[in-house]
Each structure stands twice: as C-alpha cells, then as structure tokens.
C-alpha positions in Angstrom: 74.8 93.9 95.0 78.1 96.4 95.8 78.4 99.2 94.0 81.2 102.0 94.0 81.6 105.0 93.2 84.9 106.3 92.3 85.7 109.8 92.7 88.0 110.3 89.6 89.1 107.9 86.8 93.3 108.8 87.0 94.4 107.5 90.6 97.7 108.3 90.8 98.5 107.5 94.5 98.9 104.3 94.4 101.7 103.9 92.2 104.9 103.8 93.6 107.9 105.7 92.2 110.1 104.5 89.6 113.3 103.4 90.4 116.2 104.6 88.0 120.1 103.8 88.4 120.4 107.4 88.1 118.1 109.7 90.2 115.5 110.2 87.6 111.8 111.2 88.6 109.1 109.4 86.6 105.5 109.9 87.2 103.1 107.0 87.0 99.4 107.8 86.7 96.8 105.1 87.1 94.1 104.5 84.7 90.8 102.9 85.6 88.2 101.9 82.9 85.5 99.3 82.0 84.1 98.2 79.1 80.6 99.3 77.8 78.4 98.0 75.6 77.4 100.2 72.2 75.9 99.6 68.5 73.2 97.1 68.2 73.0 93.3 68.7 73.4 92.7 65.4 75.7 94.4 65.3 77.7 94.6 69.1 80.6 97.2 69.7 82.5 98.2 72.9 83.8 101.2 73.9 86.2 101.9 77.0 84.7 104.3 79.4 86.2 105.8 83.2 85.6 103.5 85.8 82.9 105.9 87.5 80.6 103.3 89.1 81.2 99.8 89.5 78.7 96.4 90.1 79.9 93.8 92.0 81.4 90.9 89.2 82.6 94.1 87.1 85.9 93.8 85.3 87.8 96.8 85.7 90.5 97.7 83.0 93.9 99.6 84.9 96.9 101.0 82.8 99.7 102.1 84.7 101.3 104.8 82.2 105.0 105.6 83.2 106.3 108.8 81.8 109.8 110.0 81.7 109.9 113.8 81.8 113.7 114.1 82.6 116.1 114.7 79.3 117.9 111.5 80.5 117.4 108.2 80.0 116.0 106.3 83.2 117.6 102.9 83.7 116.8 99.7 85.3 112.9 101.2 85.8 110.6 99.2 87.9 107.0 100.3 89.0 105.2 98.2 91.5 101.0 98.8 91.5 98.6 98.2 94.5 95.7 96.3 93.2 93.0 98.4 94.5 91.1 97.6 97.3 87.8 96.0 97.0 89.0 94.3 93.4 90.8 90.9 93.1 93.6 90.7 90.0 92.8 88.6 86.9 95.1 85.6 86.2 97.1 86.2 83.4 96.1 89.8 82.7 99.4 91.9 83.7 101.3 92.6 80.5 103.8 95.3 79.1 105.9 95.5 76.4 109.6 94.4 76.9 108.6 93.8 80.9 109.4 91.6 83.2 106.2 91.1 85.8 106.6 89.3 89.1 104.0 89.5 91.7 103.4 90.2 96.1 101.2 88.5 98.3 102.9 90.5 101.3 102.0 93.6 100.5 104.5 94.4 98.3 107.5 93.3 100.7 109.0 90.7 98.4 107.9 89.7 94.8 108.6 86.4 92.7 107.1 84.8 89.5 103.6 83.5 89.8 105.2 80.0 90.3 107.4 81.2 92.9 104.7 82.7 95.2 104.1 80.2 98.4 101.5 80.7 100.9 102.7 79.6 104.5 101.5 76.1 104.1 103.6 75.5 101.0 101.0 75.6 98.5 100.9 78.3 95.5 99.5 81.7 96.4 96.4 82.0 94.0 95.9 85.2 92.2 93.2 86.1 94.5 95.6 86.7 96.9 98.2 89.4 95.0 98.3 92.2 96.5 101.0 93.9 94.2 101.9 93.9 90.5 105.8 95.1 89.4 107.1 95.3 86.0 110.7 96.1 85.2 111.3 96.7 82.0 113.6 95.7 80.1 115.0 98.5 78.0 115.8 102.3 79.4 112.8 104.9 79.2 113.9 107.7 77.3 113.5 111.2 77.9 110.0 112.3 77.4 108.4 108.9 76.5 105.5 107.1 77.7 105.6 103.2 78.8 102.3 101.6 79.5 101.3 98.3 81.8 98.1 96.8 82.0 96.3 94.6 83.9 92.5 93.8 85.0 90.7 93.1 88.3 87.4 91.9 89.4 85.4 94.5 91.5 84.2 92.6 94.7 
C-alpha cells in the first residue's frame, strides 16, 4: 500500500494566478484535508483534519480559497488548479458558488466542459485523465473578500 507524506497542509504553488480585467493581484492558497473518523459507532462523527499522510484509495478534500487583497474590485476572475500529482479527480466534485468550471486533459493548455473534452480517438476524456480544474466566476471579487472552490481526488 502507498503512502505519502505531505510536508504542509496549505500548498500554494500550484495555483495559478488570477486573472482580472484590471491588473489586480489575488492570492490563491490551496487547502488539503481528509476526513477522519470520531465519536463512537453508535454514534459516528467526522471531523476534517490536514492532509498529513495519505493511504492509497484515500479521498483527499482540496479548497482553493481566492482572496482579493486589493481595494478594487477584480473582474472577469478565473483560477485554474493542478490536480496534484499522485491523486486522480472525483467526477462531479468541483463546485463553487456562482462559477463556471470547465476542465484540461492537456495540461492546462485548453479547457472545455466535461462533455466537450475528447481524447485523440474521439471518445470522452474520463475524469481520470484531468489534469486541470478552472473556475471563473461569475460575479466580481471585491476588495478584501474570500471566494472558495472545492473539489476532491483519490490518492493513488
């Protein structure tokens, strides 16, 4: 079985930066977590803890927080996320609120709607194969405020 050990819980480099009309500078930190089992089993609870050592089959739980720390407002924001190496993304997991998320298999070269993404033979790229998450959202960021993504991937 594959374990990992992650040297800190906030990854920040592998979010790219922000993209604004005007040149504002947001920061984006990345956020890795899983879920851990607490109480009793009669009575089960789970807690979110940082992602400091990982099994192989583990789910891994990322935000992306986007922070605006300009006093303008940062327009037409999109953030695109590496899904870490040695993790494969979770169907249906990327969300936001007010985002729009579209998806690479190319590295982050070109993204399109999970429909939209065609492997060379034609058929549809399967989520195994993203190798980049991007939300745009939809709304401007304003000064000083916090946007969150999420998404979850499967530690190899």
């Amino acid at each position: 079985m594959k374990s990992l050990v992650l040297v800190t819980a906030w990854l920040t480099a592998f979010a790219s930066l922000a993209i604004a009309t005007e040149a504002v500078e947001l920061r984006t930190e990345l956020v890795a977590e899983v879920r851990e089992s607490a109480g009793t089993a009669e009575r089960p609870t789970f807690r979110m803890v940082p992602a400091t050592r990982l099994s192989q089959g583990q789910v891994v739980y990322y935000t992306v927080r986007i922070t605006n720390p300009t006093p303008v407002f940062a327009n037409k924001v999109q953030v695109s996320q590496l899904i870490p190496a040695n993790t494969s993304y979770v169907a249906g997991s990327a969300a936001g609120p007010g985002v729009d998320i579209e998806f690479s298999i190319d590295g982050g070269q070109t993204f399109a709607r999970p429909e939209n993404l065609k492997q060379t033979d034609g058929t549809r790229a399967p989520p195994a194969r993203y190798t980049h998450i991007r939300w745009s959202l939809r709304n401007p960021l304003a000064p000083g405020a916090t946007a969150l993504a999420r998404f979850r991937a499967t530690f190899n």
